[in-house]
C-alpha positions as CSV (number, residue, x, y, z in Angstrom):
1,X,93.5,104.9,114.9
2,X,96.6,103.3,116.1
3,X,96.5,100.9,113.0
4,X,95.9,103.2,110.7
5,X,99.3,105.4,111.7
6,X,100.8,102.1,111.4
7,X,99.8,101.4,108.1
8,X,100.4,104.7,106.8
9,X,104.0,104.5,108.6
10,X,104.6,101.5,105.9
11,X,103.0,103.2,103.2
12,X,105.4,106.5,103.8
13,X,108.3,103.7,104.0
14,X,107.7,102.1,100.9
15,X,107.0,105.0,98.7
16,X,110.3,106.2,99.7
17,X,112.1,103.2,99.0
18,X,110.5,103.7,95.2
19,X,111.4,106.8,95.2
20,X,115.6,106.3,95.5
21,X,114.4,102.9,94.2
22,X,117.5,101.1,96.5
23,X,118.2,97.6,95.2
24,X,117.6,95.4,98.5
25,X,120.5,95.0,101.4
26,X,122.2,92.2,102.6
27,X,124.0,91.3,105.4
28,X,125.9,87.8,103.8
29,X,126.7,89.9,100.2
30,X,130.2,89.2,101.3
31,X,129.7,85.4,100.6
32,X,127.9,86.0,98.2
33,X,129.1,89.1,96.4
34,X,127.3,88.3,92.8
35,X,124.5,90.2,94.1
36,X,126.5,93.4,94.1
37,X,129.1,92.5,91.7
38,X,128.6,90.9,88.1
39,X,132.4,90.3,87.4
40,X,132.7,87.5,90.2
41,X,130.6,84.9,87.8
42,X,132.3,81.7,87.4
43,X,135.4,82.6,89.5
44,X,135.6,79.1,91.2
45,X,135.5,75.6,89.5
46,X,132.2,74.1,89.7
47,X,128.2,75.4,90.0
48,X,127.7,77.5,92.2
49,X,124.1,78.1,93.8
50,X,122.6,80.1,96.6
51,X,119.3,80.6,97.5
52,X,118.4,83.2,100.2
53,X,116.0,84.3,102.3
54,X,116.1,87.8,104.6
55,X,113.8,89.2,107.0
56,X,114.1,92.7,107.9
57,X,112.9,94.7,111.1
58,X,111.2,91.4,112.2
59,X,108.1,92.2,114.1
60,X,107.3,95.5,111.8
61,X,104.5,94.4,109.9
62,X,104.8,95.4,106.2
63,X,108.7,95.8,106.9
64,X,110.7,94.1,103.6
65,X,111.4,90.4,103.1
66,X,113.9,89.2,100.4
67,X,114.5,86.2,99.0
68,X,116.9,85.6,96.0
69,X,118.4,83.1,93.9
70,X,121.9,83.1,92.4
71,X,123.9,80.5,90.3
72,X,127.3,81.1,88.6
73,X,129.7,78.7,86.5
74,X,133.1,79.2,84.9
75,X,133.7,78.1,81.1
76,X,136.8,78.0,78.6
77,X,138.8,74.4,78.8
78,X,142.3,75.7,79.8
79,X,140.1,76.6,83.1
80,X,137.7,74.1,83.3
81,X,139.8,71.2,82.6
82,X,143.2,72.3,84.3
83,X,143.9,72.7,88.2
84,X,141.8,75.2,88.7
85,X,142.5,74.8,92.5
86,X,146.1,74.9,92.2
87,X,146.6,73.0,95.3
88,X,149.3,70.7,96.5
89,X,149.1,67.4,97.3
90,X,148.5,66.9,101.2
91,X,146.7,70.2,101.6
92,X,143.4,69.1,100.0
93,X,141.5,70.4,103.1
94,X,142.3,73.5,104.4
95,X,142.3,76.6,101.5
96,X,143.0,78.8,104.2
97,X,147.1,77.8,105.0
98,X,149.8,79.3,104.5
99,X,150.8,76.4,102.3
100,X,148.1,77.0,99.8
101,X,149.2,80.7,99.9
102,X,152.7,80.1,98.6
103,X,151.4,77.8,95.9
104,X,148.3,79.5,94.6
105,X,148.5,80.2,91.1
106,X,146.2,82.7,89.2
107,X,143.2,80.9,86.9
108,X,143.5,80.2,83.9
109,X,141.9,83.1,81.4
110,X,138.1,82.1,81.2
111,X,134.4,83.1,81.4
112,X,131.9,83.2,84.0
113,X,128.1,83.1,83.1
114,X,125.2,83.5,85.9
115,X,121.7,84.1,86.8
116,X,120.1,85.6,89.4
117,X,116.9,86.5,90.6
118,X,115.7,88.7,93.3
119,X,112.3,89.4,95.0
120,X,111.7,92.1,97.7
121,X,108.4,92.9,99.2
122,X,108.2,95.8,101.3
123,X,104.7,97.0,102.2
124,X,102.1,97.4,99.2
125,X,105.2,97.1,97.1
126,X,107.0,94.1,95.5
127,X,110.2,94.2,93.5
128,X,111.6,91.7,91.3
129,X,115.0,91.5,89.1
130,X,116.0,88.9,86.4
131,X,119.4,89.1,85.8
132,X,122.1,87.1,83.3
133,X,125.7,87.8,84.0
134,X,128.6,87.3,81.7
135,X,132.5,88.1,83.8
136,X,135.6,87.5,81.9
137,X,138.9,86.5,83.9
138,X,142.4,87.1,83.0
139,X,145.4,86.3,84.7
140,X,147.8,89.8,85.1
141,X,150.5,87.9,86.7
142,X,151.1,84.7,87.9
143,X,149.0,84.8,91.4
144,X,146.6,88.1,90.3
145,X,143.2,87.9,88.3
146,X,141.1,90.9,87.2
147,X,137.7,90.2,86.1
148,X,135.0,92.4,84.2
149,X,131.5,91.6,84.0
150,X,128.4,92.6,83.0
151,X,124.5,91.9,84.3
152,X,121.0,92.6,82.4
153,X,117.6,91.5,82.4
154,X,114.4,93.7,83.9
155,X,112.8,95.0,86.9
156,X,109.4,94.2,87.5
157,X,107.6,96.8,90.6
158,X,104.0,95.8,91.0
159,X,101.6,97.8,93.8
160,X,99.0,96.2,95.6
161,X,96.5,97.8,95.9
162,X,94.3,95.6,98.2
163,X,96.6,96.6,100.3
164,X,95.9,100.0,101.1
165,X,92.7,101.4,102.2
166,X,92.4,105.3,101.2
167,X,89.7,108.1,102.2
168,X,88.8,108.2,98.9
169,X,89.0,104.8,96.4
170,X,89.0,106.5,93.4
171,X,92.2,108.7,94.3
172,X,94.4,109.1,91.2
173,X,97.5,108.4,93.2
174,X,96.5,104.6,92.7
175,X,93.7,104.4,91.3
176,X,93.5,102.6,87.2
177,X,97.1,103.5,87.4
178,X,100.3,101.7,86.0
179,X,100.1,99.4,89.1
180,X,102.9,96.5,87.3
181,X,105.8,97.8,85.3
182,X,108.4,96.4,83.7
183,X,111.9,97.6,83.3
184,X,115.6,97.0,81.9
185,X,118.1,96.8,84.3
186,X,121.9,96.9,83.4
187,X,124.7,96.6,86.3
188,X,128.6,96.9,85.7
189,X,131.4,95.7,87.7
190,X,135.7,95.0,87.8
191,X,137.1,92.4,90.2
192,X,140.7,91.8,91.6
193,X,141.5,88.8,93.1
194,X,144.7,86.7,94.6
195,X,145.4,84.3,97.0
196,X,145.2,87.1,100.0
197,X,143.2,89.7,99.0
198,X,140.3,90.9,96.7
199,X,138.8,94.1,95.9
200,X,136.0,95.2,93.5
201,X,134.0,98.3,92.2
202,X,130.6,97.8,89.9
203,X,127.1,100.2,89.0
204,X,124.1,98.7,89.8
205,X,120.8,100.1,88.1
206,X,122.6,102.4,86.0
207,X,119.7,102.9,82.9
208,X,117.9,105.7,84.6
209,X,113.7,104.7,84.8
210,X,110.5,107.2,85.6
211,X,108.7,105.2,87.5
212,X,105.0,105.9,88.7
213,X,101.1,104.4,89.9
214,X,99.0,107.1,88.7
215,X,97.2,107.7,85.3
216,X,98.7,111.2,85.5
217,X,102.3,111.4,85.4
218,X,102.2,114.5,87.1
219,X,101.7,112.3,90.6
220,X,104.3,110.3,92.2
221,X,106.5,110.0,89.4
222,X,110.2,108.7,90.5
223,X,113.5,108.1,89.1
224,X,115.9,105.3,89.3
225,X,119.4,106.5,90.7
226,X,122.6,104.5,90.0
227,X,123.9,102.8,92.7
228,X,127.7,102.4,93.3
229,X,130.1,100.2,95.6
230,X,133.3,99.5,96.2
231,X,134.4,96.8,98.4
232,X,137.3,94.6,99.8
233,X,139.1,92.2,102.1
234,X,142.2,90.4,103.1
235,X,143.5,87.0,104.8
236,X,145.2,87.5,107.9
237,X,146.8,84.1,109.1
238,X,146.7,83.6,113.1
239,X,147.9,80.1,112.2
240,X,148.0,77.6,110.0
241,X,144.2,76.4,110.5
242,X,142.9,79.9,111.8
243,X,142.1,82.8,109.4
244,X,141.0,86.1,110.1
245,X,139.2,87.6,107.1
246,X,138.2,91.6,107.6
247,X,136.2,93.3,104.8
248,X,134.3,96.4,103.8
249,X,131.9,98.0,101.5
250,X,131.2,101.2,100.8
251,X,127.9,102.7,98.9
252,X,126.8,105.8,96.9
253,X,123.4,106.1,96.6
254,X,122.2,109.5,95.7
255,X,120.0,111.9,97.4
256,X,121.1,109.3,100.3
257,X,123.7,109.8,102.7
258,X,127.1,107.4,102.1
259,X,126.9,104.2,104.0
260,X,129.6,101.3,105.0
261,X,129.7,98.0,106.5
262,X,133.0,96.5,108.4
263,X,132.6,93.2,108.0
264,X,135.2,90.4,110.1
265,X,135.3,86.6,109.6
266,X,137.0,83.9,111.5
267,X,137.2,80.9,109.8
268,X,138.1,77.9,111.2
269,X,140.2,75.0,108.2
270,X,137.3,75.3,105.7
271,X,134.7,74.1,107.4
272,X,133.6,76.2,109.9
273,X,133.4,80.1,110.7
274,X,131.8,82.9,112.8
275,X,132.0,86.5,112.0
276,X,130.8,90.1,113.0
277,X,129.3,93.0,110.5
278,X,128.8,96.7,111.6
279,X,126.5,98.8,109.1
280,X,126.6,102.6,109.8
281,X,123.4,103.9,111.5
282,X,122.0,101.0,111.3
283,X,122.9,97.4,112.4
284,X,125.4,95.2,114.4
285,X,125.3,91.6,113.0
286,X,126.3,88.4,114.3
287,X,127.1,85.8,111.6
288,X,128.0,81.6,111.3
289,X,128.3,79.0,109.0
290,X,129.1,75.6,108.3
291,X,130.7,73.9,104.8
292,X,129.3,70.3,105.4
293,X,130.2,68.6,102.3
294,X,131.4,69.4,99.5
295,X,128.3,69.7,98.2
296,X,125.9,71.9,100.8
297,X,127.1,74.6,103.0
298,X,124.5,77.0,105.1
299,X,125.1,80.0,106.9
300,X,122.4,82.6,109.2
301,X,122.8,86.0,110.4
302,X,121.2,88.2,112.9
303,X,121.0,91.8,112.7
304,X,120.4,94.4,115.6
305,X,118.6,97.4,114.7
306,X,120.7,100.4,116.1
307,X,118.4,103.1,114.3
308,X,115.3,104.5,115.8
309,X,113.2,101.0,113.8
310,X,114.8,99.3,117.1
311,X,111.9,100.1,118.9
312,X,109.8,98.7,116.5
313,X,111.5,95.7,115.4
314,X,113.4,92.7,116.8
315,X,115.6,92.5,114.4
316,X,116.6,90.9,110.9
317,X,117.2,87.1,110.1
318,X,119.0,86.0,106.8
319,X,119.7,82.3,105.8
320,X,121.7,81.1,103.0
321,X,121.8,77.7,101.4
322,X,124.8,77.0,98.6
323,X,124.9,74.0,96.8
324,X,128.6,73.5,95.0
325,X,127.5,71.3,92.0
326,X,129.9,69.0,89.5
327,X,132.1,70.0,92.2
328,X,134.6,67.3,90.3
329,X,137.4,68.4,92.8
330,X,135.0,68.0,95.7
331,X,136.2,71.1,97.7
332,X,134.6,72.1,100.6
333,X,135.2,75.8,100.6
334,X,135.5,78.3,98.0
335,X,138.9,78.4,97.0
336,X,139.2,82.0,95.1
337,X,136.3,84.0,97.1
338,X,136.2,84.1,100.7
């Protein structure tokens, strides 16, 4: 009996997640903010890759696991091919001075292109977006850079139905229903960026979708909602080689209530860092990373659960790889995200 609840619990879960249809959550977006944003593609000099891997409510069985892909590169020649990094010479190693500051100069005006793609598996449920992503950056002034990009490709939302084990097999909720479906998907976004701050606004899922399992319409039919954020962060300087970074992000998700995270990095020259996330009713977060080479960095967070899954779960784990490819300057640390 106790299984049974159990399972059902999940069931209830994911059939609620289908039915606002919420693109997965992260805890390192902020290091990674192409997965909310599409107008950061190709904002730094050089291939950019991630690959991540997130485990939520660890210990819930069913709970959602995500794993996702992203790679972004910057082309147009007066970018490309000029100082992109607009650094001075000395200060090749630390992004974060006060130095680099006073000398940053805004890019060169250029294009971004990227891919991503995303899987989630929550319960019976799996979720899957293909993306491409186009940004174009212009300079407004001589140290400020708006961006506006674009992302499409599909959805794919498959159930599994060997997963769940009804009363009654042949129940028209599931049963010869539309069990794989594919989708268009089309997200939006602006980005503002300098040497100290950033700030950025996009519309994730906005082509509205009726989703649903059943040969009869009728029965747990859903609808996409949009999904909005707003974000942003500045560079505080303790010192020369010690930066404090604060951010937040804000999301509207209808019927859901609004939710926030406060996000704070320290970062350490560019090539170490530690930081702290708070999520609204749900989650404190400790996070690390380290920029070994100029090739490979890696970072891991931890979430607490603070909501009422606490005493089901022991918590979430998130790892990121990024590789920094024909990184022909052979920085360390990004130099126009942080």
């Amino acid at each position: 009996m106790k299984k049974l609840l159990h399972a059902l619990f999940i069931f209830i879960i994911a059939f609620q997640s289908v039915n606002a249809q919420q693109k997965p959550q992260y805890t390192q977006y902020v290091f990674n903010n192409l997965l909310l944003n599409p107008a950061v593609s190709g904002m730094e000099n050089y291939v950019d890759v991630k690959a991540g891997y997130r485990s939520q409510w660890t210990g819930l069985e069913g709970a959602p696991v995500t794993s996702y892909l992203t790679v972004t590169a910057p082309f147009g020649s007066d970018f490309v091919k000029g100082d992109a990094t607009s650094m001075s010479p000395g200060n090749e190693d630390n992004p974060y001075s006060r130095l680099y500051t006073q000398n940053y100069e805004a890019a060169e005006p250029h294009h971004g292109i990227g891919f991503m793609i995303v899987s989630d598996q929550a319960g019976p449920i799996n979720t899957s977006n293909i993306d491409a992503t186009y940004a174009y950056h212009l300079g407004l002034s001589s140290t400020f850079n708006l961006s506006v990009g674009v992302a499409a490709g599909f959805n794919h939302i498959s159930l599994n139905t060997s997963m769940i084990t009804l009363e009654n097999p042949l129940d028209p909720a599931i049963a010869n229903g539309n069990n794989s479906q594919w989708k268009p998907d089309l997200s939006v976004g602006i980005w503002g960026y300098s040497s100290s701050y950033y700030f950025g606004v996009s519309a994730q899922q906005i082509l509205p979708q009726n989703l649903y399992f059943s040969t009869t319409n009728s029965i747990n039919q859903t609808k996409t909602v949009p999904q909005y954020f707003i974000t942003g962060g500045f560079k505080v300087f303790l010192s020369d080689d010690v930066t404090l970074l604060p951010s937040a992000l804000i999301k509207f998700i209808q019927p859901l209530p609004l939710a926030y995270d406060v996000n704070m990095k320290l970062a350490f020259r560019d090539r170490f860092w530690i930081g702290a996330s708070y999520r609204n009713q749900d989650s404190f977060a400790g996070l690390v990373g380290f920029n070994i080479s100029s090739l490979i960095n890696i970072s891991y967070s931890y979430d607490y659960t603070t909501s009422a899954l606490r005493t089901v779960s022991t918590g979430t784990h998130e790892i990121v790889i990024g590789l920094m490819l024909n990184n022909k300057d052979r920085v360390v640390s990004p130099r126009r995200s942080f």
